[in-house]
mmCIF entry with sequence, helices, sheets and N, C-alpha, C, O atoms, coordinates in Angstrom:
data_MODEL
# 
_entry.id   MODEL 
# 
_entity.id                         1 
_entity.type                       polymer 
_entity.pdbx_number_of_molecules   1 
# 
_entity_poly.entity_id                      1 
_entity_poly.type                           'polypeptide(L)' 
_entity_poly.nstd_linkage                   no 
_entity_poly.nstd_monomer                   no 
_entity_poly.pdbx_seq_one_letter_code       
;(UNK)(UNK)(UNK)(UNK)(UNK)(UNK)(UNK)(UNK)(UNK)(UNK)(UNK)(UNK)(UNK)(UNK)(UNK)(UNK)
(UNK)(UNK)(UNK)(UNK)(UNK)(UNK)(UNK)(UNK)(UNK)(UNK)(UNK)(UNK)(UNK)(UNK)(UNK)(UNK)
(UNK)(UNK)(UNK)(UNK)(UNK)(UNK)(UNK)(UNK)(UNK)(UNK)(UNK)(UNK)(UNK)(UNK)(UNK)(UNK)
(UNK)(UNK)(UNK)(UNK)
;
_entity_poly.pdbx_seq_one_letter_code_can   XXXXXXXXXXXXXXXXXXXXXXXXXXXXXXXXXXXXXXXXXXXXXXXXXXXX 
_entity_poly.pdbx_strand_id                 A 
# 
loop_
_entity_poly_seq.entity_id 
_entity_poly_seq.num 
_entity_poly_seq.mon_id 
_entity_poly_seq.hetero 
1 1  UNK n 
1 2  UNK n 
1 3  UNK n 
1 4  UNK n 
1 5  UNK n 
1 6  UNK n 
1 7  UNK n 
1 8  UNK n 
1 9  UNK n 
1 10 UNK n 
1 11 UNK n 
1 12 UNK n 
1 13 UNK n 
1 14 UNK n 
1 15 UNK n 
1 16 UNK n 
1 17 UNK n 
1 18 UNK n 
1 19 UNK n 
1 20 UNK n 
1 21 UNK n 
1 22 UNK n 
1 23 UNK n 
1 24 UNK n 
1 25 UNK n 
1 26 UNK n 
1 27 UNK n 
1 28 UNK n 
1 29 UNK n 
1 30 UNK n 
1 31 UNK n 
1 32 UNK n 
1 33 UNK n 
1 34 UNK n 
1 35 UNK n 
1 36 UNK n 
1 37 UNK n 
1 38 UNK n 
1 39 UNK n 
1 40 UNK n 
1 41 UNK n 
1 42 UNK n 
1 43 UNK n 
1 44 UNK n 
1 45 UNK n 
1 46 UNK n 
1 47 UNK n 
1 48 UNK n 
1 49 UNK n 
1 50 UNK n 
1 51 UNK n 
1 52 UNK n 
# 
_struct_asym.id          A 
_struct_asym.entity_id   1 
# 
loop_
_struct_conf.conf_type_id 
_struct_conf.id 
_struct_conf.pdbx_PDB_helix_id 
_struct_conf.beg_label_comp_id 
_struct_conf.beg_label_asym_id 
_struct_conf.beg_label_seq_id 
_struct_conf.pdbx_beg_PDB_ins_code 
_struct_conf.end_label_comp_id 
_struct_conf.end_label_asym_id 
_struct_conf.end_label_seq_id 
_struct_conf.pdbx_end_PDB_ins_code 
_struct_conf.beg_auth_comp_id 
_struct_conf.beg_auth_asym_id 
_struct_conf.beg_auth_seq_id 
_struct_conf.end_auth_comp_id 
_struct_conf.end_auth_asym_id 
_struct_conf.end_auth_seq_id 
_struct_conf.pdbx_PDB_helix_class 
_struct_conf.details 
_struct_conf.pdbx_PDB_helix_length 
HELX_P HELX_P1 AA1 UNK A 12 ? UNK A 16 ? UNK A 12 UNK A 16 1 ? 5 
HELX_P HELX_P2 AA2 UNK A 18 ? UNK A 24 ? UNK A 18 UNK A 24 1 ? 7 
HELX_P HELX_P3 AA3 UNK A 44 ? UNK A 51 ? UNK A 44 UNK A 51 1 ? 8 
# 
_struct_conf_type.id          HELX_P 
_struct_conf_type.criteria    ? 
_struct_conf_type.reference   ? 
# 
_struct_sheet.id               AA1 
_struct_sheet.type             ? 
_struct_sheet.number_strands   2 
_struct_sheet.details          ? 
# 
_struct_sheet_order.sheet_id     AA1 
_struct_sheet_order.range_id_1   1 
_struct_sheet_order.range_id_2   2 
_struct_sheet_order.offset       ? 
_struct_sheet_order.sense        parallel 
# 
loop_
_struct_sheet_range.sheet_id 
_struct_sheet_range.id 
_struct_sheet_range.beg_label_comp_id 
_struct_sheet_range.beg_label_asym_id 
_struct_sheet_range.beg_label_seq_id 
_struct_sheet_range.pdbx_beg_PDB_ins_code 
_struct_sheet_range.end_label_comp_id 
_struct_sheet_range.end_label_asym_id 
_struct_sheet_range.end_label_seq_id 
_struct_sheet_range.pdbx_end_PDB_ins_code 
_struct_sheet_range.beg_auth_comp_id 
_struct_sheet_range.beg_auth_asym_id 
_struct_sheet_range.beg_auth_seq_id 
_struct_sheet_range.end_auth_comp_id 
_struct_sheet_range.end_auth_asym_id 
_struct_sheet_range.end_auth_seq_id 
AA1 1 UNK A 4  ? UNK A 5  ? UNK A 4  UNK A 5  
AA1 2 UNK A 30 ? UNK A 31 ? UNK A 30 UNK A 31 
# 
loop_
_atom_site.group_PDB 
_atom_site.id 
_atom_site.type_symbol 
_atom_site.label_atom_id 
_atom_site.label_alt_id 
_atom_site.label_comp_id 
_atom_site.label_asym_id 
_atom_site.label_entity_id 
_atom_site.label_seq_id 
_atom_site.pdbx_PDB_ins_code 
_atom_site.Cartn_x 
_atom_site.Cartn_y 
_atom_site.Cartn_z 
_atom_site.occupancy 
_atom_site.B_iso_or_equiv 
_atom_site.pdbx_formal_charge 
_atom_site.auth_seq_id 
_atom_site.auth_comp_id 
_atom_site.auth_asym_id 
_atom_site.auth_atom_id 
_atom_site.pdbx_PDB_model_num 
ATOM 1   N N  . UNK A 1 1  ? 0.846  -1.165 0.000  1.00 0.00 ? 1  UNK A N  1 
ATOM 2   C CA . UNK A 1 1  ? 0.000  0.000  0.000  1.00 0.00 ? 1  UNK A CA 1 
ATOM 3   C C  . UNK A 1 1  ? 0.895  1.232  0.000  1.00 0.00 ? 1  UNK A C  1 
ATOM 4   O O  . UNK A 1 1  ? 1.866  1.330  0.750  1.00 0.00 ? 1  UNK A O  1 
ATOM 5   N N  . UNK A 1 2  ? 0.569  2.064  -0.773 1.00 0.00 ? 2  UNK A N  1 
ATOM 6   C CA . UNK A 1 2  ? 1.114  3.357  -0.682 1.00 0.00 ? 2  UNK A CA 1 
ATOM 7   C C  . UNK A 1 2  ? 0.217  4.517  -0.100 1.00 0.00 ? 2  UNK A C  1 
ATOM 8   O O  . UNK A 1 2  ? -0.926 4.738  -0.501 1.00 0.00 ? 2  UNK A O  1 
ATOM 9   N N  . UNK A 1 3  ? 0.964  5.352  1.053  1.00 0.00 ? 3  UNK A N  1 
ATOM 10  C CA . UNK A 1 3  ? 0.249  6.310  1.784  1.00 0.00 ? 3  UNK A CA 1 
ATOM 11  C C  . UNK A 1 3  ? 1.335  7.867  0.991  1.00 0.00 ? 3  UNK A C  1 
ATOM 12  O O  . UNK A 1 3  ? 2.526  8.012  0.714  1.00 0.00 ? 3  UNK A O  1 
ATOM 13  N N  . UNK A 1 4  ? 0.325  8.580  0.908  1.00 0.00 ? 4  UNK A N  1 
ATOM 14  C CA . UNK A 1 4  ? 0.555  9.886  0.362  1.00 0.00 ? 4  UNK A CA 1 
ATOM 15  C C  . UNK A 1 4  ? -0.090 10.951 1.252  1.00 0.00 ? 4  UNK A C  1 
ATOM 16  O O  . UNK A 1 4  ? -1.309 11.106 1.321  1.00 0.00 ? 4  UNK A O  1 
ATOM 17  N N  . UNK A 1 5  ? 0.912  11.758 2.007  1.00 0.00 ? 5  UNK A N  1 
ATOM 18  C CA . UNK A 1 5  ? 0.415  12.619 2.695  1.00 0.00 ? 5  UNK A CA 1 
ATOM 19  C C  . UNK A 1 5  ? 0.969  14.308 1.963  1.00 0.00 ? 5  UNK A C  1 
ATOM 20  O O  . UNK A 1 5  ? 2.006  14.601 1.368  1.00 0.00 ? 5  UNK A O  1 
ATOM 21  N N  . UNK A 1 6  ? 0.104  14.909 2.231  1.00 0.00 ? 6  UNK A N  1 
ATOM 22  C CA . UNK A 1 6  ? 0.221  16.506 1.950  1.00 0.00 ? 6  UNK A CA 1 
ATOM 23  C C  . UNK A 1 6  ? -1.336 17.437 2.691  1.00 0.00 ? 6  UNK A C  1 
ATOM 24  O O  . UNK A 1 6  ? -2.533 17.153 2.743  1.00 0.00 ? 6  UNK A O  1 
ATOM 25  N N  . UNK A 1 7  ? -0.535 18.570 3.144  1.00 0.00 ? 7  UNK A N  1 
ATOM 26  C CA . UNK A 1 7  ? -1.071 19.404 3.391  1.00 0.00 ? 7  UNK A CA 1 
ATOM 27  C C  . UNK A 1 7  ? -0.790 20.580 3.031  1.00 0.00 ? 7  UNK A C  1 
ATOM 28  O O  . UNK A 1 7  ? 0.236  20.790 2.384  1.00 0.00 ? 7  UNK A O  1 
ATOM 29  N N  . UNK A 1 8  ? -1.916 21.905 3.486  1.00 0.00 ? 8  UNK A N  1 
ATOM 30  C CA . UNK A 1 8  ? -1.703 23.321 2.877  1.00 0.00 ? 8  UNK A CA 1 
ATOM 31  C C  . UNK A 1 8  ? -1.149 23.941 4.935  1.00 0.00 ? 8  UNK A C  1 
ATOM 32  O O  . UNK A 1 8  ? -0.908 23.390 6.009  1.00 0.00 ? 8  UNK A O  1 
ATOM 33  N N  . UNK A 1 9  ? -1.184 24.718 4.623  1.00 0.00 ? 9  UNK A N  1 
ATOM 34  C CA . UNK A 1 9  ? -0.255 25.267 6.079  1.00 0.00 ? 9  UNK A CA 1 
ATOM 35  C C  . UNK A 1 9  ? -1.354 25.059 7.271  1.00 0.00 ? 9  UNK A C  1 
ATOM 36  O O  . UNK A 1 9  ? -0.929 24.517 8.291  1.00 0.00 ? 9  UNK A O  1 
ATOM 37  N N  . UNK A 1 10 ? -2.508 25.379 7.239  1.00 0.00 ? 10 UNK A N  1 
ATOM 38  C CA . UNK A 1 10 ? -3.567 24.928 8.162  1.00 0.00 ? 10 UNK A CA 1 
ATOM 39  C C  . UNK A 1 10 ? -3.225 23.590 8.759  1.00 0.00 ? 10 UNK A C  1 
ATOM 40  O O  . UNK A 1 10 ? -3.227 23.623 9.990  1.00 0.00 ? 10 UNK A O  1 
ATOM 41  N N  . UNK A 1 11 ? -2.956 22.519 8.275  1.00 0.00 ? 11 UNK A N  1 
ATOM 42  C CA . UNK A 1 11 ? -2.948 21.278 7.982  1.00 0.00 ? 11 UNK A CA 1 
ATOM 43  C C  . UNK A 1 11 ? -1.390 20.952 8.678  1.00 0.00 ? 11 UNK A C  1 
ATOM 44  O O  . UNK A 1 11 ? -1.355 19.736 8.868  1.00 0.00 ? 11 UNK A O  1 
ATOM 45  N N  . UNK A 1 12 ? -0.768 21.258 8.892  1.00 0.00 ? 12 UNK A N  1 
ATOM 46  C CA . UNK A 1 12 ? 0.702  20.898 8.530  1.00 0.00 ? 12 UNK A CA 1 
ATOM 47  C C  . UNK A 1 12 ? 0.916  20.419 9.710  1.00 0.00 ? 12 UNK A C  1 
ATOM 48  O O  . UNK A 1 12 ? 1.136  19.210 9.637  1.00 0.00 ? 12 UNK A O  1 
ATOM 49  N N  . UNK A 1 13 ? 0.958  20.889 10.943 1.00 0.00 ? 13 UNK A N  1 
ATOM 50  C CA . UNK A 1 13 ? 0.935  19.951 12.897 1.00 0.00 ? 13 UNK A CA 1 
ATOM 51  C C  . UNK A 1 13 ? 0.412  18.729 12.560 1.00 0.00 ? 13 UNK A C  1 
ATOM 52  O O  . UNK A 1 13 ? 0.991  17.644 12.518 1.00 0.00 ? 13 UNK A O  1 
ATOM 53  N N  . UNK A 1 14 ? -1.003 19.059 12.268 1.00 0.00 ? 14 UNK A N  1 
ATOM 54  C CA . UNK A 1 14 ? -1.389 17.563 12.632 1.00 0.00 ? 14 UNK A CA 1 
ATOM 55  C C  . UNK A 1 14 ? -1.236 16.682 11.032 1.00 0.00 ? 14 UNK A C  1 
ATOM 56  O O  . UNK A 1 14 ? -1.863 15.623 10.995 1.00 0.00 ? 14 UNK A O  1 
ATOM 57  N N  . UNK A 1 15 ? -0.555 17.016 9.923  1.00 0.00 ? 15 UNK A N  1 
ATOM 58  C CA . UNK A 1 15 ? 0.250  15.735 9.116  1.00 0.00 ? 15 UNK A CA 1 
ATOM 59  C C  . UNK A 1 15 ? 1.517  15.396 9.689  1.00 0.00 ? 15 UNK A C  1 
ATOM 60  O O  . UNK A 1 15 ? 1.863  14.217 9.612  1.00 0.00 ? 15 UNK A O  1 
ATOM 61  N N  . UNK A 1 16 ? 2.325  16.285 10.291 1.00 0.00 ? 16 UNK A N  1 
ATOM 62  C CA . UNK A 1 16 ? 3.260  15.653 11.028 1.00 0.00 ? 16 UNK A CA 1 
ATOM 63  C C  . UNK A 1 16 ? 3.219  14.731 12.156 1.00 0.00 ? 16 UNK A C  1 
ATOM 64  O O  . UNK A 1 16 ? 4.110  13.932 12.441 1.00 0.00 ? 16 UNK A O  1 
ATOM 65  N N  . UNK A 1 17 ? 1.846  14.941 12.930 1.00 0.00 ? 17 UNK A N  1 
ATOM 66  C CA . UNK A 1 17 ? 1.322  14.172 14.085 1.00 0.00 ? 17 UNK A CA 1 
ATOM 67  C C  . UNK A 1 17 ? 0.711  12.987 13.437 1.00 0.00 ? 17 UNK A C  1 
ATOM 68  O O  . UNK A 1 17 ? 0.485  11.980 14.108 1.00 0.00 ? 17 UNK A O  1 
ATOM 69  N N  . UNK A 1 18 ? 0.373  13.053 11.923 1.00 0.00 ? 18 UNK A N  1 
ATOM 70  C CA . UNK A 1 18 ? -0.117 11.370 11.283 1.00 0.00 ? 18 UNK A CA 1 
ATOM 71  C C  . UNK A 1 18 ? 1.041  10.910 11.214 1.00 0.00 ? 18 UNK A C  1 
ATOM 72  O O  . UNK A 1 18 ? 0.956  9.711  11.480 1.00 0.00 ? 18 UNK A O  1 
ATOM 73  N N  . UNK A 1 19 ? 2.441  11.286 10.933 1.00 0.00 ? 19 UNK A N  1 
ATOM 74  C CA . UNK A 1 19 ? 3.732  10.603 9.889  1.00 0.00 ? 19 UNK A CA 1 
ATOM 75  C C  . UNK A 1 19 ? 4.556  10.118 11.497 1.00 0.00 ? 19 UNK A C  1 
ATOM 76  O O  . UNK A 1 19 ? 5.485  9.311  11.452 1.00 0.00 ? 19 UNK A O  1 
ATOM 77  N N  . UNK A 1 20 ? 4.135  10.655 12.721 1.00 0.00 ? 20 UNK A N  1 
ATOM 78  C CA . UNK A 1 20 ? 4.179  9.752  13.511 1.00 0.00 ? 20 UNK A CA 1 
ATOM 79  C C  . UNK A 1 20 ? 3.781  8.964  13.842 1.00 0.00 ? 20 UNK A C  1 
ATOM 80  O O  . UNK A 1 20 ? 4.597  8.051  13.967 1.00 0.00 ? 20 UNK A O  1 
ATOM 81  N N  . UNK A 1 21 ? 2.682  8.700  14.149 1.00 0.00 ? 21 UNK A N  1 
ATOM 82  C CA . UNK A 1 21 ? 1.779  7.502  13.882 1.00 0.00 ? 21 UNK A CA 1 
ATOM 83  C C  . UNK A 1 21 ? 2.120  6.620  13.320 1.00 0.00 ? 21 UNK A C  1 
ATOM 84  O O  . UNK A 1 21 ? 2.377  5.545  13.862 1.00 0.00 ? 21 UNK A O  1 
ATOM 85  N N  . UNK A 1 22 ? 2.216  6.847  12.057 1.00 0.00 ? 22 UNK A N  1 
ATOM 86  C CA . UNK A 1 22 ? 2.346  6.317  10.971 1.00 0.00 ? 22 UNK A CA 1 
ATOM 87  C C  . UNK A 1 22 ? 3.638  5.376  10.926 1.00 0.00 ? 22 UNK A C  1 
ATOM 88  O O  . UNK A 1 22 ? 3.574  4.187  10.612 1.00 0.00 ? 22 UNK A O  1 
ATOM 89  N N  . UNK A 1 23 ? 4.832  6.045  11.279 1.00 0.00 ? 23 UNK A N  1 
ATOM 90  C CA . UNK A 1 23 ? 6.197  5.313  11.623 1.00 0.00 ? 23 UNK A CA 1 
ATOM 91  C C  . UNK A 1 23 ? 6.484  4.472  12.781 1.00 0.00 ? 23 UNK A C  1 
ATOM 92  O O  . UNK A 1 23 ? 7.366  3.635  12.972 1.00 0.00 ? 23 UNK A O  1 
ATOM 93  N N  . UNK A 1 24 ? 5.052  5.110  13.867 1.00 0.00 ? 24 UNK A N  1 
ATOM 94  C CA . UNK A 1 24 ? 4.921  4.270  15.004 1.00 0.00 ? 24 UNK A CA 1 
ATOM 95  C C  . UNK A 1 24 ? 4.286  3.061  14.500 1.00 0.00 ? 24 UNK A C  1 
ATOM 96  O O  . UNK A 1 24 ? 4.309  2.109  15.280 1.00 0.00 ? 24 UNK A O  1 
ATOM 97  N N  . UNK A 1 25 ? 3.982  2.966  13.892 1.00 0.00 ? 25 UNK A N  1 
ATOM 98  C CA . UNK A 1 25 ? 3.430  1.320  13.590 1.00 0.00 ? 25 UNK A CA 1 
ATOM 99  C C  . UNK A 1 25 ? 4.021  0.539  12.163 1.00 0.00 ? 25 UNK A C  1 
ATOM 100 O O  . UNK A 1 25 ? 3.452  -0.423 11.647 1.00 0.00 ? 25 UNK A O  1 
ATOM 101 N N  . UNK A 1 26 ? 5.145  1.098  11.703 1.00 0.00 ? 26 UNK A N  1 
ATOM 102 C CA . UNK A 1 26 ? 5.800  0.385  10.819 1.00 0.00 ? 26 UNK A CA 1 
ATOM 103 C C  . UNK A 1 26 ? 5.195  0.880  9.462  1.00 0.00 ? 26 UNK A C  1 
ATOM 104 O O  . UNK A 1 26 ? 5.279  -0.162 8.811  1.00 0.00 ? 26 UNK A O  1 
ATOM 105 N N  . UNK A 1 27 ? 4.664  1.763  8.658  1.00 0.00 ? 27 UNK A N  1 
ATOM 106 C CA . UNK A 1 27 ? 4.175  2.359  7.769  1.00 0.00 ? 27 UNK A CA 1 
ATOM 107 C C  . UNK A 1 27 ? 5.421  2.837  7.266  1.00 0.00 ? 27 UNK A C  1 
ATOM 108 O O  . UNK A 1 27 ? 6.414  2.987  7.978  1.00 0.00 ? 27 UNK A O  1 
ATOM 109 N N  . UNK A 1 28 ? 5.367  3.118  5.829  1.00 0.00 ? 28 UNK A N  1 
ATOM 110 C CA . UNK A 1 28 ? 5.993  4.124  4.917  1.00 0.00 ? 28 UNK A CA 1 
ATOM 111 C C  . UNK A 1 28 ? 5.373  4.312  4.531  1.00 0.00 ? 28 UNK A C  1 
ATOM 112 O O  . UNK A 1 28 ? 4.624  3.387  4.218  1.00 0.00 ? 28 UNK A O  1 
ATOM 113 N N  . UNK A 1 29 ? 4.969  5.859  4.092  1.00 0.00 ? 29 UNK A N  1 
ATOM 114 C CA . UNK A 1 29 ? 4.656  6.896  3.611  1.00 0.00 ? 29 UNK A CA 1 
ATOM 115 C C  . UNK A 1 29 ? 5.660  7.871  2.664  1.00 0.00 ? 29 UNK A C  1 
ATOM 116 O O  . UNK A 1 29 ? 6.889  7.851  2.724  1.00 0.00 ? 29 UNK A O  1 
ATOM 117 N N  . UNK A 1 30 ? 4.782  8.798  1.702  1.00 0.00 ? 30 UNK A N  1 
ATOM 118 C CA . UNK A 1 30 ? 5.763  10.133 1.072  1.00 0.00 ? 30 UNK A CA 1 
ATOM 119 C C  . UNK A 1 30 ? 5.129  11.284 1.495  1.00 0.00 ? 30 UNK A C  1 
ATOM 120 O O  . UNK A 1 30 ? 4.050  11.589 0.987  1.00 0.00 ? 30 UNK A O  1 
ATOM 121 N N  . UNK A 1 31 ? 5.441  11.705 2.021  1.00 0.00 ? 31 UNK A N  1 
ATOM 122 C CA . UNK A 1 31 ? 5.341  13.537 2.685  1.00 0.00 ? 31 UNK A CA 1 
ATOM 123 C C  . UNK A 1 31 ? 5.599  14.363 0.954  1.00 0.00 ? 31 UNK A C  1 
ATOM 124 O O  . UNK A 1 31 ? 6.657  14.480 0.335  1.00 0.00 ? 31 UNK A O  1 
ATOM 125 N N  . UNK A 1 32 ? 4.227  14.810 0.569  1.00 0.00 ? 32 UNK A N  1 
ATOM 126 C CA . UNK A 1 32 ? 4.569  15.377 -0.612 1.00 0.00 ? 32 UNK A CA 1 
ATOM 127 C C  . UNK A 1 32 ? 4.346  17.253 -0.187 1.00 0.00 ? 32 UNK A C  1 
ATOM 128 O O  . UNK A 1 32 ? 4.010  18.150 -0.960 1.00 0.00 ? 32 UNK A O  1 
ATOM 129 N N  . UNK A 1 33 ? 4.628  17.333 1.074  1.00 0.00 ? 33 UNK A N  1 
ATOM 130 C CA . UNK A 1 33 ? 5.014  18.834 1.967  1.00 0.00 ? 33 UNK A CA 1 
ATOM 131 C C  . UNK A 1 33 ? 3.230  19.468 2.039  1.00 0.00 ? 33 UNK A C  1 
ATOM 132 O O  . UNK A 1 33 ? 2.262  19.256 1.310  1.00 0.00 ? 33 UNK A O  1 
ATOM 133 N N  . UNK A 1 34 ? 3.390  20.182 3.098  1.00 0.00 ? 34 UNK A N  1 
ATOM 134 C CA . UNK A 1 34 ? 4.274  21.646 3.026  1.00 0.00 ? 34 UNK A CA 1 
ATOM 135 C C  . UNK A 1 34 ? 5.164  21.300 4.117  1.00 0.00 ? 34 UNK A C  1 
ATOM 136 O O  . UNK A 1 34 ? 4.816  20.449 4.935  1.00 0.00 ? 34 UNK A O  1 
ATOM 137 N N  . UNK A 1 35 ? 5.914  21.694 4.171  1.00 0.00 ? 35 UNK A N  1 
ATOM 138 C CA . UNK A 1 35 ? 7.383  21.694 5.000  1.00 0.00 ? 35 UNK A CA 1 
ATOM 139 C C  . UNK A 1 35 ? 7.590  22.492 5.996  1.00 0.00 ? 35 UNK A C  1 
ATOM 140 O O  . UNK A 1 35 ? 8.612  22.381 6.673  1.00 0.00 ? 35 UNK A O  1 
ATOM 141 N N  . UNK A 1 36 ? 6.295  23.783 6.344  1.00 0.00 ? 36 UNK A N  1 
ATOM 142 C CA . UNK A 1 36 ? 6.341  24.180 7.223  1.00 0.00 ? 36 UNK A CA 1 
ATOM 143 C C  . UNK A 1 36 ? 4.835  24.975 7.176  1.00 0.00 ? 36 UNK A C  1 
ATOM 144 O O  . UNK A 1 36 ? 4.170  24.997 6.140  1.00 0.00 ? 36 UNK A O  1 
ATOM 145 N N  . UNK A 1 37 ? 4.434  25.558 8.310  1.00 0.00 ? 37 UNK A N  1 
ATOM 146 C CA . UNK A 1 37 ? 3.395  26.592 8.466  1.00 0.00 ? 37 UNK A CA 1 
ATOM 147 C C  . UNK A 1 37 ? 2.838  27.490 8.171  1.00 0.00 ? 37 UNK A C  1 
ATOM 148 O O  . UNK A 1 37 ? 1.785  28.017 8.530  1.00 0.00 ? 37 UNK A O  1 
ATOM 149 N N  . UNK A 1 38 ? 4.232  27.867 6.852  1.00 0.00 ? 38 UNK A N  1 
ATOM 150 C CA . UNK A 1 38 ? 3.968  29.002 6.641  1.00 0.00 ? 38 UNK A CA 1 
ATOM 151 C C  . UNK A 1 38 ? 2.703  29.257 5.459  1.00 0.00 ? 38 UNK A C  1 
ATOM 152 O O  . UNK A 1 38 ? 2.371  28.352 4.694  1.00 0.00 ? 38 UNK A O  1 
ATOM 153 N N  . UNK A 1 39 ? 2.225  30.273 5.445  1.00 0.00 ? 39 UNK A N  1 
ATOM 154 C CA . UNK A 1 39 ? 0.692  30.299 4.442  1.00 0.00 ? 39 UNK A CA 1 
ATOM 155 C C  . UNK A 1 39 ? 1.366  29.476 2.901  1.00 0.00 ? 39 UNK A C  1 
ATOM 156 O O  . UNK A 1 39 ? 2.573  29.632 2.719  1.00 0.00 ? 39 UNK A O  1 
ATOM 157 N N  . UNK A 1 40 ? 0.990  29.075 2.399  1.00 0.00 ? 40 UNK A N  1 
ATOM 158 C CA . UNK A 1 40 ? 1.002  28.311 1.071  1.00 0.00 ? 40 UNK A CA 1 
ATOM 159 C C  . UNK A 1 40 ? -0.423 28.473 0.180  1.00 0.00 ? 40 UNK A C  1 
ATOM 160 O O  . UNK A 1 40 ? -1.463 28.853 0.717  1.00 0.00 ? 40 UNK A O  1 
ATOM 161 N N  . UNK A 1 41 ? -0.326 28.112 -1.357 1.00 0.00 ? 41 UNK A N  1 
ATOM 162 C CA . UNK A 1 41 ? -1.321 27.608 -2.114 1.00 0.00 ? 41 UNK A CA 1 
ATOM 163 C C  . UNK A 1 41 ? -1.520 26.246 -1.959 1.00 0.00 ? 41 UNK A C  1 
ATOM 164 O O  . UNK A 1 41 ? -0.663 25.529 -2.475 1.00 0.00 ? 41 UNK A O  1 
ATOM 165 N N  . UNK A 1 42 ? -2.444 25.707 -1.373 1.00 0.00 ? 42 UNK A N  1 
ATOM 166 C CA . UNK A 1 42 ? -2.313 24.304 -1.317 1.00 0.00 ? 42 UNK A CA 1 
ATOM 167 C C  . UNK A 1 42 ? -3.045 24.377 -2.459 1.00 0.00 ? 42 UNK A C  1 
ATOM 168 O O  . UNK A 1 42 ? -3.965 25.058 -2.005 1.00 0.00 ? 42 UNK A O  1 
ATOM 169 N N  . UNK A 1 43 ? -3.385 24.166 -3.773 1.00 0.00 ? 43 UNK A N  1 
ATOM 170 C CA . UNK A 1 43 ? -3.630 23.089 -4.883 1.00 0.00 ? 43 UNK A CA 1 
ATOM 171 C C  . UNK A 1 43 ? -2.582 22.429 -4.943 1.00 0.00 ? 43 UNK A C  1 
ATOM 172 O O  . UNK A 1 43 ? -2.666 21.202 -4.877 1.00 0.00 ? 43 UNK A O  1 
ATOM 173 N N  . UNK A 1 44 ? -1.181 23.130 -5.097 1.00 0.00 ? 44 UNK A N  1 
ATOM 174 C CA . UNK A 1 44 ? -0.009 22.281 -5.850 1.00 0.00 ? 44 UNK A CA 1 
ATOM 175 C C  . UNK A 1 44 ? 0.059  21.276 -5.025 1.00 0.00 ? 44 UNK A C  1 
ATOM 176 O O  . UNK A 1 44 ? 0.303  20.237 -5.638 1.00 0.00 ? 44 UNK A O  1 
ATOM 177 N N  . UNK A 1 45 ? -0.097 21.067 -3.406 1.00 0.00 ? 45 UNK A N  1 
ATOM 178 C CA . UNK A 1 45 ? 0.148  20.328 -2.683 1.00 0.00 ? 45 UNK A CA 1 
ATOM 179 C C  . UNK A 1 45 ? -0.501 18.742 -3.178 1.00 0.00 ? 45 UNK A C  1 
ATOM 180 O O  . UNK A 1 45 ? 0.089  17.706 -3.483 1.00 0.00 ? 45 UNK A O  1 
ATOM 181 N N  . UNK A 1 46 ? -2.519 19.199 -3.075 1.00 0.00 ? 46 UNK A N  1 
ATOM 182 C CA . UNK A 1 46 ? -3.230 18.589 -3.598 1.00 0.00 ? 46 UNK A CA 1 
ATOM 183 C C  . UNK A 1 46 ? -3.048 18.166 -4.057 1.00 0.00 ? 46 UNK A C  1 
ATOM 184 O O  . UNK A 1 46 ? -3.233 16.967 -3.846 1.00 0.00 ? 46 UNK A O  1 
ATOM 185 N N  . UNK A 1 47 ? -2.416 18.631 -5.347 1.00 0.00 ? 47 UNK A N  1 
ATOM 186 C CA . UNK A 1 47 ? -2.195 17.781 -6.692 1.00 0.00 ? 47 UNK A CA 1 
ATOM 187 C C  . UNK A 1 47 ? -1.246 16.874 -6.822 1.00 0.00 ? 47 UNK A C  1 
ATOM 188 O O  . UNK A 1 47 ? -1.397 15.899 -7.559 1.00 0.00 ? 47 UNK A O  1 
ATOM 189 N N  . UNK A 1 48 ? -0.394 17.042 -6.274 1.00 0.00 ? 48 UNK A N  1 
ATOM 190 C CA . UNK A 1 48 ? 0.850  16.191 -5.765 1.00 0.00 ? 48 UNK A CA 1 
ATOM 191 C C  . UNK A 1 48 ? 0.121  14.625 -5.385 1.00 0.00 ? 48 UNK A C  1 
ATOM 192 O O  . UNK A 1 48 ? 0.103  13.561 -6.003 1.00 0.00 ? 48 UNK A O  1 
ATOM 193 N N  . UNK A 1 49 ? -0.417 15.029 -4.149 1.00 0.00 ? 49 UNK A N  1 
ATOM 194 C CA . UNK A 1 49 ? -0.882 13.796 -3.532 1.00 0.00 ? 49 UNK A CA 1 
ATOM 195 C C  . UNK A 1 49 ? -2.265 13.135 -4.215 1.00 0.00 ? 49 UNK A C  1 
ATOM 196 O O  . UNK A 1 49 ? -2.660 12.040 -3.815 1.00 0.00 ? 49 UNK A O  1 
ATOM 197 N N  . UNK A 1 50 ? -2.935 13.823 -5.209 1.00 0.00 ? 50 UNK A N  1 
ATOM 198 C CA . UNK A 1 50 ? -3.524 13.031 -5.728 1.00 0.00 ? 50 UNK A CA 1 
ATOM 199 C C  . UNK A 1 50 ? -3.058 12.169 -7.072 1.00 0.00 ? 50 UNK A C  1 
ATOM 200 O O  . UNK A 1 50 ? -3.619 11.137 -7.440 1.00 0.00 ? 50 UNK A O  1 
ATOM 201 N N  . UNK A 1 51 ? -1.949 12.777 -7.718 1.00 0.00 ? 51 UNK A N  1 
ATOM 202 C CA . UNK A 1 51 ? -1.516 12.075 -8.532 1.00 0.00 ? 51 UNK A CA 1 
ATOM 203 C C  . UNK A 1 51 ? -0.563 10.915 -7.874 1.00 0.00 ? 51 UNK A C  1 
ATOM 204 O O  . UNK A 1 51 ? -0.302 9.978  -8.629 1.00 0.00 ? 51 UNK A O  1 
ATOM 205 N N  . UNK A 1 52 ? -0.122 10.879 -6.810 1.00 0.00 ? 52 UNK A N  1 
ATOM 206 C CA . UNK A 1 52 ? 0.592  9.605  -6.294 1.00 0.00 ? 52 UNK A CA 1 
ATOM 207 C C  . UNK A 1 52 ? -0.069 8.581  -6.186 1.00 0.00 ? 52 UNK A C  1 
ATOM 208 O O  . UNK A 1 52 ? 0.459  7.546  -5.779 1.00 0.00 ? 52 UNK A O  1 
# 
């Protein structure tokens, strides 16, 4: 299974609080960002993770 995570800056604490989770139970995942808090356009993000 492949897990694809992305968020827009709203979002971004608690995807980092899934990709723990996530590693807490033996998962790989791709973090397709945002990389930090700061305000962003999330489509590009979106789009990222829906094309994965």
């Amino acid at each position: 299974m492949r897990i694809a995570l992305g968020s827009d800056h709203g979002g971004f604490y608690l995807k980092e609080e899934i990709k723990k989770y996530l590693k807490d139970y033996g998962h790989t995942y791709i973090d397709f960002g945002t990389e930090s808090a700061e305000s962003i356009d999330y489509p590009e993000f979106g789009y990222k993770v829906a094309e994965a």
